[in-house]
KOLGUNU-51623 format. One record per atom (N, C-alpha, C, O, CB): residue in one letter; x, y, z. Coordinates in steps of 0.2 Angstrom, whole numbers, plus 2048, in hexadecimal, padded with zeros to 3 digits. Atoms other than C-alpha are relative to their C-alpha. Last residue first. Glycine has a CB too. Layout:
# KOLGUNU-51623
A, X, Y, Z .
...
This chain:
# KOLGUNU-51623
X, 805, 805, 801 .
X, 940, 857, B31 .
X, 7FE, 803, 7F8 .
X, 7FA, 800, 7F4 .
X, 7F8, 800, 806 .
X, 804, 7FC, 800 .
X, 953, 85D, B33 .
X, 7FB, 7FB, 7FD .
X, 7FC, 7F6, 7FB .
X, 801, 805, 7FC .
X, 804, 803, 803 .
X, 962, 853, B3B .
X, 7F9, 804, 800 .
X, 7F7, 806, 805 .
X, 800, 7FA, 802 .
X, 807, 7FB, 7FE .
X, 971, 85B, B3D .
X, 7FA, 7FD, 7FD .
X, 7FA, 7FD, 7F7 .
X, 7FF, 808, 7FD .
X, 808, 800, 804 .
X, 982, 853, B3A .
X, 7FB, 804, 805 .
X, 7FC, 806, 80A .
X, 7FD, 7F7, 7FE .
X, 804, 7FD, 7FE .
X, 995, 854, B3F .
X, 7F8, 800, 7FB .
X, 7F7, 802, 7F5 .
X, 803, 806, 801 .
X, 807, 7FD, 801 .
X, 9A0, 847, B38 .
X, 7FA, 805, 803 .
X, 7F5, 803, 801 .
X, 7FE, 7FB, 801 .
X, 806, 802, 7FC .
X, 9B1, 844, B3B .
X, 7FA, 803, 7FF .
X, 7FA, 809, 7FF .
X, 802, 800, 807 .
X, 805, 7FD, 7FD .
X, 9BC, 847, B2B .
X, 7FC, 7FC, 807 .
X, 7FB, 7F6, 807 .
X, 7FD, 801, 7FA .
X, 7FC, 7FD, 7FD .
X, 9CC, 843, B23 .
X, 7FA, 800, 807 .
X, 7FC, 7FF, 80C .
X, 804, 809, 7FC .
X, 7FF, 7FA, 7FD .
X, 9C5, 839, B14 .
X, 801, 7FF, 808 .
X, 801, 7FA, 80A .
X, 7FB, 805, 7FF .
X, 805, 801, 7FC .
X, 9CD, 82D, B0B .
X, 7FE, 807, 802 .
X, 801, 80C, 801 .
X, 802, 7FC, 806 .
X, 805, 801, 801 .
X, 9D8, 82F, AFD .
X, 7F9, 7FF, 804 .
X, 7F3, 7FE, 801 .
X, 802, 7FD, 7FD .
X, 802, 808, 7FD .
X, 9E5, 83A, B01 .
X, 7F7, 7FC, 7FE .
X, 7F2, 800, 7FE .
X, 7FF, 802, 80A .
X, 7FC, 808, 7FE .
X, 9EC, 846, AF9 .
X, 800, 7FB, 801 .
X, 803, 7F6, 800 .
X, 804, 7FF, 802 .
X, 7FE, 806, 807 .
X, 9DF, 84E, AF3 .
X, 801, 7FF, 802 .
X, 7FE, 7FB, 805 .
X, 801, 7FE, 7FB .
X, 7F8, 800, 804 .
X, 9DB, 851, B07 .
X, 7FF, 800, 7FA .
X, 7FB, 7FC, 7F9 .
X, 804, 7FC, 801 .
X, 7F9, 805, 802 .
X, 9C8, 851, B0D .
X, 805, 804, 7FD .
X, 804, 809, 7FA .
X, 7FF, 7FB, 7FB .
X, 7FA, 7FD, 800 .
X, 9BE, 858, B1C .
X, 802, 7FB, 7F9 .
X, 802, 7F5, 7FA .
X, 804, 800, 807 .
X, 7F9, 804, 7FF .
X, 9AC, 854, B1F .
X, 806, 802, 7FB .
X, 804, 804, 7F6 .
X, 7FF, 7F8, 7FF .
X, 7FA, 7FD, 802 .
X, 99D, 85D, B23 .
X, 806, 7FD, 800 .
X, 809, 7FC, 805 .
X, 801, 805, 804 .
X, 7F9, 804, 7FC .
X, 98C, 854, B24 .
X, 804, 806, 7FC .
X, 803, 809, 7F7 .
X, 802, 7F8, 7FD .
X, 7FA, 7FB, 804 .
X, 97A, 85C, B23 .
X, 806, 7FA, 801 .
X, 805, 7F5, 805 .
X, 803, 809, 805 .
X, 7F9, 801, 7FA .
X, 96E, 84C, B26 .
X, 803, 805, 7FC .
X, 805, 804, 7F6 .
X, 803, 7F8, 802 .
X, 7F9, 7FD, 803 .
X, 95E, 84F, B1B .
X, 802, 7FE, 807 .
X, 7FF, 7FD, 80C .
X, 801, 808, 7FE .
X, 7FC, 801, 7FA .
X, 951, 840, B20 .
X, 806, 805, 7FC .
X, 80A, 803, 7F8 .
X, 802, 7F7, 803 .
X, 7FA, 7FF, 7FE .
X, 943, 842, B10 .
X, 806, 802, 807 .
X, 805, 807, 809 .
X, 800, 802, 7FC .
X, 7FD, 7FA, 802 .
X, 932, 83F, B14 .
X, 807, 800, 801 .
X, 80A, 7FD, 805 .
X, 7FF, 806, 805 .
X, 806, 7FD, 805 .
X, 928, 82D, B17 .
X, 802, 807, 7FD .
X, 7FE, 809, 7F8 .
X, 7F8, 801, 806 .
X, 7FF, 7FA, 801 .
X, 936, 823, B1D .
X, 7FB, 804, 7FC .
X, 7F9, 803, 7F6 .
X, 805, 800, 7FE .
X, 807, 7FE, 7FB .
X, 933, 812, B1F .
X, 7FE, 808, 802 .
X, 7F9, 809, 805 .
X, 800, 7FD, 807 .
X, 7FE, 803, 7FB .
X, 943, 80D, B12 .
X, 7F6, 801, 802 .
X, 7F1, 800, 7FF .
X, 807, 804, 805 .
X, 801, 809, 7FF .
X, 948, 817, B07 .
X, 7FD, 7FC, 807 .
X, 7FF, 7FE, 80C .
X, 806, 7FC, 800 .
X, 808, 803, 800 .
X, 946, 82B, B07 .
X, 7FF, 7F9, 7FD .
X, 7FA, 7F7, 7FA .
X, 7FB, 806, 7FB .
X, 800, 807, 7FE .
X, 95A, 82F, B0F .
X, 7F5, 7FF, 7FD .
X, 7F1, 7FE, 801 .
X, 803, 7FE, 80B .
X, 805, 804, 7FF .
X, 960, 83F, B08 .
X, 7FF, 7FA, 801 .
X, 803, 7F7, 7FD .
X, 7FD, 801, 7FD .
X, 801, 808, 800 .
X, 971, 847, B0F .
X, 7FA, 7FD, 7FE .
X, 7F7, 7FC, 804 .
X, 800, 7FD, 807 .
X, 805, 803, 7FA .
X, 973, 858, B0D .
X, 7FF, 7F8, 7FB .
X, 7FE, 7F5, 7F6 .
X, 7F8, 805, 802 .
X, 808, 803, 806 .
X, 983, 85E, B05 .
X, 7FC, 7FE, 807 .
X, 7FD, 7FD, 80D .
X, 802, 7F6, 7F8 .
X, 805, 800, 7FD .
X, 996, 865, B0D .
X, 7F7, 800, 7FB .
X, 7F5, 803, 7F7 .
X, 802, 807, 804 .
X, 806, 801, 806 .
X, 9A7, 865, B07 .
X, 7F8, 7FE, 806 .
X, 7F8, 7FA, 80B .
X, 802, 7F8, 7FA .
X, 804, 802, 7FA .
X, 9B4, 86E, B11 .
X, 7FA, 7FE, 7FE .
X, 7F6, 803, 7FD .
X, 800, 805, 806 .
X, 806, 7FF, 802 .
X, 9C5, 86B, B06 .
X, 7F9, 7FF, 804 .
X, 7F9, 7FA, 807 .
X, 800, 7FE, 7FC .
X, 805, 803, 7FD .
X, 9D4, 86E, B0D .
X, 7FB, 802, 7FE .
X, 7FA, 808, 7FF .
X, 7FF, 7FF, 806 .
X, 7FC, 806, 801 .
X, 9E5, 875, B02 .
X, 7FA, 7FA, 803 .
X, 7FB, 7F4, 800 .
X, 808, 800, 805 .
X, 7FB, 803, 801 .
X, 9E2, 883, B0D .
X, 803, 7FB, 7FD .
X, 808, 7F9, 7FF .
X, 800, 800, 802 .
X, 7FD, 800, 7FA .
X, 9D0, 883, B0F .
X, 805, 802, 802 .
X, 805, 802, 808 .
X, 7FF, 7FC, 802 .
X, 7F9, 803, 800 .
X, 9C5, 882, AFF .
X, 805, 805, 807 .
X, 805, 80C, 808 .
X, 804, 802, 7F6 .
X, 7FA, 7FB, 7FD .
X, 9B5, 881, B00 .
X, 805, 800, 802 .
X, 806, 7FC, 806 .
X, 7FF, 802, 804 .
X, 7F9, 7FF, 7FC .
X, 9A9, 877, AF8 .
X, 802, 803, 800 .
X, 802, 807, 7FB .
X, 803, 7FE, 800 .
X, 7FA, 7FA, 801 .
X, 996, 874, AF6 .
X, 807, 7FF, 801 .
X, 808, 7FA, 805 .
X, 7FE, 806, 804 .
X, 7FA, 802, 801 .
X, 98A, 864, AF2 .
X, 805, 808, 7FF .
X, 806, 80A, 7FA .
X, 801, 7FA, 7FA .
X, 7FD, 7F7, 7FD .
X, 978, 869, AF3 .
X, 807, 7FE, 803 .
X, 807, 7FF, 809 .
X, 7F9, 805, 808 .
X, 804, 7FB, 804 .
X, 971, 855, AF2 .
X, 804, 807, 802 .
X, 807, 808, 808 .
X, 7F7, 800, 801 .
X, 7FC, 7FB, 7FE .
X, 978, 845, AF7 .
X, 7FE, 807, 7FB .
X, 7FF, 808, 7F5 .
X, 807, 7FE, 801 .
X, 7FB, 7FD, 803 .
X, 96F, 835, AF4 .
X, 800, 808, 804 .
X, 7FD, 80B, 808 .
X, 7FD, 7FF, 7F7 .
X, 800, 7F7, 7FC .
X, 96C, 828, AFF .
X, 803, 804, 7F9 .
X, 809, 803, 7F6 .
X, 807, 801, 808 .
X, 7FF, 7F8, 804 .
X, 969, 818, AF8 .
X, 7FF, 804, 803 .
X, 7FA, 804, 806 .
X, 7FE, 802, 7FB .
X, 805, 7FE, 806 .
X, 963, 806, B03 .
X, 805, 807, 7FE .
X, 808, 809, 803 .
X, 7F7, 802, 801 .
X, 802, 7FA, 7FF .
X, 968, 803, B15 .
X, 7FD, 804, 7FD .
X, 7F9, 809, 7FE .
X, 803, 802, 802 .
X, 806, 801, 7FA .
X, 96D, 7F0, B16 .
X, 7FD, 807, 7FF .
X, 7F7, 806, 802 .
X, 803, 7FD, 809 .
X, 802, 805, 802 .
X, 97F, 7F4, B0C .
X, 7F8, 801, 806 .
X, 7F8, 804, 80C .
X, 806, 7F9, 801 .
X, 7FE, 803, 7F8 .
X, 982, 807, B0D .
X, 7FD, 7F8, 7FE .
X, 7F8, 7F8, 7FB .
X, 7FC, 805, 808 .
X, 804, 807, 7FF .
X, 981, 811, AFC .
X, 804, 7FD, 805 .
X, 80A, 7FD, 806 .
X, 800, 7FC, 7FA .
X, 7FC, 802, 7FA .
X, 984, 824, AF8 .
X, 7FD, 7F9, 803 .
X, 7F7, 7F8, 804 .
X, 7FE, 805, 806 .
X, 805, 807, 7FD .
X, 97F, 829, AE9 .
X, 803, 7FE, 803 .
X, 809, 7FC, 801 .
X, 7FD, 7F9, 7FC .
X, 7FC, 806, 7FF .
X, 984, 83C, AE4 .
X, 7FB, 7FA, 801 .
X, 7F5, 7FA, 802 .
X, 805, 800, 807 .
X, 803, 805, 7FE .
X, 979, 84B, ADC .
X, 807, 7FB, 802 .
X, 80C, 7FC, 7FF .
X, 7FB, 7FD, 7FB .
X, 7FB, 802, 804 .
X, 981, 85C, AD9 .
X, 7FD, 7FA, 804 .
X, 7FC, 7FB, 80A .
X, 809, 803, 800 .
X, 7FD, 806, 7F9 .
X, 975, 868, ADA .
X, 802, 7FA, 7FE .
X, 801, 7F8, 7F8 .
X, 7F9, 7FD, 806 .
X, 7F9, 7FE, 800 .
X, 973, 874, ACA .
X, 804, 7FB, 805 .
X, 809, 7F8, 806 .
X, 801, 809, 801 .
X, 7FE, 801, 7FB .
X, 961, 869, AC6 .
X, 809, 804, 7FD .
X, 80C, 803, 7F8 .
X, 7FF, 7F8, 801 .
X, 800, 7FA, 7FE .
X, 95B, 86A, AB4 .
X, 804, 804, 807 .
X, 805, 80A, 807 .
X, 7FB, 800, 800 .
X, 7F8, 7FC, 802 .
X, 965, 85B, AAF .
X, 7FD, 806, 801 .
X, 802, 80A, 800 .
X, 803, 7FE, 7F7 .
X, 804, 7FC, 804 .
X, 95A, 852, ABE .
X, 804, 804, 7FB .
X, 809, 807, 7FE .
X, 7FC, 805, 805 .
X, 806, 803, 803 .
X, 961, 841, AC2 .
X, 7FE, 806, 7FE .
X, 7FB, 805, 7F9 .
X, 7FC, 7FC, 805 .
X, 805, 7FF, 7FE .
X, 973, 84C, AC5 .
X, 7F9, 7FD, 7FC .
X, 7F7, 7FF, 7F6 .
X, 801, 806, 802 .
X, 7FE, 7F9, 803 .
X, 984, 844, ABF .
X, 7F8, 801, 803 .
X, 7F5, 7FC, 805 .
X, 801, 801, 7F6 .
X, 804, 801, 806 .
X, 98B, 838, ACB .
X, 7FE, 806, 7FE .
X, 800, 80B, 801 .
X, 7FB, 7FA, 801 .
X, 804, 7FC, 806 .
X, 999, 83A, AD7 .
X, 7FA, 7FE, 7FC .
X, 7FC, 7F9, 7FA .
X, 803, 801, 7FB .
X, 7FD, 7FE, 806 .
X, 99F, 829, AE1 .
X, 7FA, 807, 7FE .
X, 7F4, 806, 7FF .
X, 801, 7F9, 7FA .
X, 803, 7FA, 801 .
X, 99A, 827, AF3 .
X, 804, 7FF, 7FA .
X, 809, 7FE, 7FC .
X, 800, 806, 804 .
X, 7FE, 7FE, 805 .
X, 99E, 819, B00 .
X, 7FC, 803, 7FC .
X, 7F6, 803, 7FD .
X, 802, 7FC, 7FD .
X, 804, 7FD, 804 .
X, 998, 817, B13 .
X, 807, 800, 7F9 .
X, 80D, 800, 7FB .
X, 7FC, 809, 803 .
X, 7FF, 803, 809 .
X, 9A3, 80B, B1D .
X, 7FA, 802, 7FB .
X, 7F7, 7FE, 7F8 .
X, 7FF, 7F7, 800 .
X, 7F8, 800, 804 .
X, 99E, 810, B2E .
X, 7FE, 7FE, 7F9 .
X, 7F8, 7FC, 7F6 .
X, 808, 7F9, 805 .
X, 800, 808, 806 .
X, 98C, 815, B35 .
X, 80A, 800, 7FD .
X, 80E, 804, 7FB .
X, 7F8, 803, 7F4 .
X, 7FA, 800, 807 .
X, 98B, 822, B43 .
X, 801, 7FA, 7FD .
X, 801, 7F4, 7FF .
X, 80A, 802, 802 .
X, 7FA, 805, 801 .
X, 97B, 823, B47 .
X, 804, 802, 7FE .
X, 805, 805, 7F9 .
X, 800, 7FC, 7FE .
X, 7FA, 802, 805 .
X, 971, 833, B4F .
X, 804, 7F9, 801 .
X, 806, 7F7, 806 .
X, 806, 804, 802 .
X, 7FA, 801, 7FF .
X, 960, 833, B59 .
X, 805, 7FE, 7FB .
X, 804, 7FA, 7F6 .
X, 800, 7FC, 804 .
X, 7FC, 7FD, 7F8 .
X, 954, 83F, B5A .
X, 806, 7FC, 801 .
X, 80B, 7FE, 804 .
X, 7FA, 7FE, 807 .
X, 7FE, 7F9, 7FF .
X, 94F, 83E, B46 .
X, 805, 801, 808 .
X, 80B, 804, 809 .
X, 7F9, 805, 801 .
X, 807, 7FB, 7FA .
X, 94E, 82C, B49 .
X, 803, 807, 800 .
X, 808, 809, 803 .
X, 7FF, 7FC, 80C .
X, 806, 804, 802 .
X, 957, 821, B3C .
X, 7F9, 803, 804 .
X, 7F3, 802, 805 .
X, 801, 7F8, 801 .
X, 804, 7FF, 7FC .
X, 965, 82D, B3A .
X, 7FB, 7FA, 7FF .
X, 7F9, 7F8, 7FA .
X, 7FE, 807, 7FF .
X, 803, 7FF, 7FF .
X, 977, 82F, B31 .
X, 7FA, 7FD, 805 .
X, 7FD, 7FA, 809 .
X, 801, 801, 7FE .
X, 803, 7FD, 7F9 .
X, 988, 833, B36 .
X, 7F8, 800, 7FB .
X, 7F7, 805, 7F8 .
X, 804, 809, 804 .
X, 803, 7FA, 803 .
X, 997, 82D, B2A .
X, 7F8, 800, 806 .
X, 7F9, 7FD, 80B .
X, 7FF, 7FF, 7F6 .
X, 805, 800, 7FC .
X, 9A6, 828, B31 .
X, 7FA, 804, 7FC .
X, 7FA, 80A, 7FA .
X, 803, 803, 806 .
X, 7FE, 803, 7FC .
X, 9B5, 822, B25 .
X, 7FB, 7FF, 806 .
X, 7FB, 7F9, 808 .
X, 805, 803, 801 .
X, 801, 7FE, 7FD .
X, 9AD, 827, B14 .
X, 803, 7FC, 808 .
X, 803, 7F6, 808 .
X, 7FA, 802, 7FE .
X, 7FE, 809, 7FB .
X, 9B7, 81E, B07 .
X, 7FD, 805, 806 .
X, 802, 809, 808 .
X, 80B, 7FA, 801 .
X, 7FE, 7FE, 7FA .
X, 9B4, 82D, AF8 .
X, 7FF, 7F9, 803 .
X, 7FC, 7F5, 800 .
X, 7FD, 805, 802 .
X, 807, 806, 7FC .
X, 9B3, 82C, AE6 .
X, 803, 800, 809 .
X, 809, 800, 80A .
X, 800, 7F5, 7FB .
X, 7FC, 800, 7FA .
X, 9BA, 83A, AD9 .
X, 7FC, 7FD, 804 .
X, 7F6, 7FE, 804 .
X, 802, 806, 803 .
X, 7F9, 805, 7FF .
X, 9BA, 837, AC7 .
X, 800, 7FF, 80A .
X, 803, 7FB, 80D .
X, 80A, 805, 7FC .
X, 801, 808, 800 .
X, 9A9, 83C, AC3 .
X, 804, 7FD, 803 .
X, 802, 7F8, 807 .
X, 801, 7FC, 7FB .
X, 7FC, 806, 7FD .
X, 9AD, 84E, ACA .
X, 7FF, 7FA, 7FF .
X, 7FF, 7F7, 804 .
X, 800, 801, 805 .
X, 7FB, 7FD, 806 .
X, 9A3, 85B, AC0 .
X, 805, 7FB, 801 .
X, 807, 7F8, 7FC .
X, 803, 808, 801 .
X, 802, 805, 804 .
X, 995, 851, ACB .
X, 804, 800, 7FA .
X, 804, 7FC, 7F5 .
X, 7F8, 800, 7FF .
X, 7F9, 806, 802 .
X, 99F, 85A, AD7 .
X, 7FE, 7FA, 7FB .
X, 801, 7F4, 7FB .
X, 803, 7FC, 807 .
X, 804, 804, 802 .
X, 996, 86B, AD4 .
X, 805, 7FB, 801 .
X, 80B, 7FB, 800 .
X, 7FE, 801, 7F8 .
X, 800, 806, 805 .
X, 9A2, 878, AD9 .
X, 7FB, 7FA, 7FF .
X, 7FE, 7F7, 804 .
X, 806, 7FE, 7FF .
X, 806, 7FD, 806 .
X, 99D, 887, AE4 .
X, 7FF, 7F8, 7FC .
X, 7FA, 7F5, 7FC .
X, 804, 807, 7FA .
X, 805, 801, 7FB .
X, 9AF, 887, AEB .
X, 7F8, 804, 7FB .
X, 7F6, 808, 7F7 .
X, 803, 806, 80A .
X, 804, 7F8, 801 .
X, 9BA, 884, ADE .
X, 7FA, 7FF, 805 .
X, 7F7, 7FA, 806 .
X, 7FB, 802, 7F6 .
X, 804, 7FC, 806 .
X, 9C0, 871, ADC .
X, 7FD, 807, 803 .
X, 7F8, 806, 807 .
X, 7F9, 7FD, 7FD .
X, 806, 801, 7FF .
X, 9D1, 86D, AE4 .
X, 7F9, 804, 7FE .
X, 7F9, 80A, 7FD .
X, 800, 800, 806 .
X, 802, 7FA, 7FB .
X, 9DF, 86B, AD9 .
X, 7F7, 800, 803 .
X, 7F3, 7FD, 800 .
X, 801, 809, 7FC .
X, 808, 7FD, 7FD .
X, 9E6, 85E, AD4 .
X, 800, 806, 804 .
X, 803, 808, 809 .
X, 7FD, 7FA, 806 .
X, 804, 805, 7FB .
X, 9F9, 861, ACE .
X, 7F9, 802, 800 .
X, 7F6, 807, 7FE .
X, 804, 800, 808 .
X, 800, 7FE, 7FA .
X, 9FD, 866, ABC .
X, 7FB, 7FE, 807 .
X, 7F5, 7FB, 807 .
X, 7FE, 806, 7FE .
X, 807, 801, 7FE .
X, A02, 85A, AB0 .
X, 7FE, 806, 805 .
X, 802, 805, 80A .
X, 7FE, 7F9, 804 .
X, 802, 802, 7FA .
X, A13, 860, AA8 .
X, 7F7, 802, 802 .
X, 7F4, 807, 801 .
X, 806, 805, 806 .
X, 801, 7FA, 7FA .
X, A13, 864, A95 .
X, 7FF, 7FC, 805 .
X, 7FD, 7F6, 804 .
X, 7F8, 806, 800 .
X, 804, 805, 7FA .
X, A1A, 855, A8A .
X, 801, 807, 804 .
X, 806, 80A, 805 .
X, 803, 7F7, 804 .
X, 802, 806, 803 .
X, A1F, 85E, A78 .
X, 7FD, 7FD, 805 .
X, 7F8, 7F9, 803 .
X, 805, 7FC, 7FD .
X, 7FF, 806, 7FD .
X, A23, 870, A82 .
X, 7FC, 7F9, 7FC .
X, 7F6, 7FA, 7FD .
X, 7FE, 802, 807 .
X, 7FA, 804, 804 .
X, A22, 87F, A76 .
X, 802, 7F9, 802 .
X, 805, 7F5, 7FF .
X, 806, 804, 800 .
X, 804, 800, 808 .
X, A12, 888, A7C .
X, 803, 7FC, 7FD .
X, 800, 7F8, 7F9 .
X, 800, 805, 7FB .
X, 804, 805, 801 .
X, A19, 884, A8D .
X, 7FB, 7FF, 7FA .
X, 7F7, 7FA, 7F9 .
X, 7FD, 7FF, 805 .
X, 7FD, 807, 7FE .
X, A29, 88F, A8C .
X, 7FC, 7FA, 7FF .
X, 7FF, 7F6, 7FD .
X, 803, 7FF, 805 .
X, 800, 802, 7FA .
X, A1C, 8A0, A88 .
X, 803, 7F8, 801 .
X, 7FE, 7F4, 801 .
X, 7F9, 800, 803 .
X, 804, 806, 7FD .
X, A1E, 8A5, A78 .
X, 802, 7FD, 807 .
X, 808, 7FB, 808 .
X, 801, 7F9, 7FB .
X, 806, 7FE, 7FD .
X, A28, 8B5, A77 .
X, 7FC, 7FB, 803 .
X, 7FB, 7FB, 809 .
X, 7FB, 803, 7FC .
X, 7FE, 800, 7F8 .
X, A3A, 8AF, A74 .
X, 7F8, 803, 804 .
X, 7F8, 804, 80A .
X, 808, 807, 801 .
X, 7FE, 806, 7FB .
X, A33, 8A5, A65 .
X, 801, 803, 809 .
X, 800, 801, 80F .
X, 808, 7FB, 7FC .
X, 805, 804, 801 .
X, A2B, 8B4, A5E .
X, 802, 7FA, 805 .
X, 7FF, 7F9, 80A .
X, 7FF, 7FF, 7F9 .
X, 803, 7FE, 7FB .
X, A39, 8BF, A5F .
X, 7FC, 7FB, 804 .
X, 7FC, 7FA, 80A .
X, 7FE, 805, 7FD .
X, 7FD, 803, 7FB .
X, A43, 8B0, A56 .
X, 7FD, 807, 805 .
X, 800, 807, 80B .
X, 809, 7FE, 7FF .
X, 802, 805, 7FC .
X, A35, 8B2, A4B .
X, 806, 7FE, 803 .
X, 807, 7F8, 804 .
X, 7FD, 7FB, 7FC .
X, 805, 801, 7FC .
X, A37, 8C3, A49 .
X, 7FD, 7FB, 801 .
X, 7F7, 7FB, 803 .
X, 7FC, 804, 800 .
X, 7FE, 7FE, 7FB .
X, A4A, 8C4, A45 .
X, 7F7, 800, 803 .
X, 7F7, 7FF, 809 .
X, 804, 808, 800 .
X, 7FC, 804, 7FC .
X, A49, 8B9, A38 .
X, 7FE, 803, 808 .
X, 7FC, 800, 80D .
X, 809, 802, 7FD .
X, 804, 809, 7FF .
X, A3B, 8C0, A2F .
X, 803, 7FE, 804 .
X, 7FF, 7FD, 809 .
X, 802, 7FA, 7FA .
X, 803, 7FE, 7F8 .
X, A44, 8D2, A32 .
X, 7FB, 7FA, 7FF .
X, 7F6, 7FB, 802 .
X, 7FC, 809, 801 .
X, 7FE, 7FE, 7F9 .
X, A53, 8CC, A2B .
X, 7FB, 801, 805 .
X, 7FB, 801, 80B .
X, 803, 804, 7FF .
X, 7FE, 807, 7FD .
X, A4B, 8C3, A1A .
X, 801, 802, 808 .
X, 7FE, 7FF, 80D .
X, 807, 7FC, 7FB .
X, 806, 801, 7FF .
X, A43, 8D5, A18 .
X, 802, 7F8, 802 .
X, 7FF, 7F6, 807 .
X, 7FB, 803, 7FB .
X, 801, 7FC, 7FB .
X, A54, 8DD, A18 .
X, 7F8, 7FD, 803 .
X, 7F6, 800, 808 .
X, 801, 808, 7FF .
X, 7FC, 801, 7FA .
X, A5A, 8D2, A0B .
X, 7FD, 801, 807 .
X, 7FC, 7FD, 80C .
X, 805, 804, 7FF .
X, 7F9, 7FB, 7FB .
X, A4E, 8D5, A01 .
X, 801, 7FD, 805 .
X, 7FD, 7FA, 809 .
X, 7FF, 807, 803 .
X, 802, 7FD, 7FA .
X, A44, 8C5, 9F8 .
X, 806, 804, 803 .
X, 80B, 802, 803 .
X, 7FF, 7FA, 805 .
């Protein structure tokens, strides 16, 4: 092998090394923190994330509003796989399934402003009961942030 051709071996894999970007070469790469999802985003993309609603707001008479405490909510994947809407199951003891349908988000600063409609068709109900809701959450924190506003449509 020439000389001069061993040199330019040399020299262009220590080009090479000084090119690769520091985390090509790292054996344990750093996690990168949560980030909040993309406004738009589906959260059924989201399994992992389950919420502890603090107040949540719906209806048993169009005309008049409840607030109900102690609502819980995990992700699930959408009962229709045609379906782009991002289904949840929301369950209350004594009150039966709710699921959550047209799930958007919007990213705020660091706040996310998630917003879906509420269906309720259990019960005595003869048409579905949307209730909008808007509620605030942190990652950092696991609860949410939020007081409720709703709208109730026939």
């Amino acid at each position: 092998m020439p000389h001069h051709f061993s040199k330019t071996l040399w020299l262009g894999l220590i080009w090479t090394a000084l090119l690769v970007p520091d985390h090509c070469w790292a054996t344990d790469p750093v996690q990168p923190a949560p980030t909040l999802p993309a406004a738009g985003t589906e959260i059924s993309r989201y399994t992992a994330l389950e919420y502890r609603l603090i107040n949540a707001v719906y209806s048993q008479d169009p005309q008049a509003l409840v607030v109900a405490d102690n609502f819980s909510y995990q992700s699930t994947e959408s009962p229709d796989p045609l379906s782009k809407s991002a289904w949840l199951s929301l369950q209350r003891q004594q009150t039966g399934t709710y699921h959550i349908r047209n799930l958007t988000v919007r990213n705020m600063d660091n706040i996310a402003v998630v917003s879906f409609v509420l269906d309720k068709s259990l019960g005595r109900y003869k048409k579905p009961l949307s209730t909008f809701i808007t509620d605030i959450w942190q990652p950092n924190q696991p609860q949410l942030l939020a007081r409720y506003a709703a709208e109730v449509k026939n």
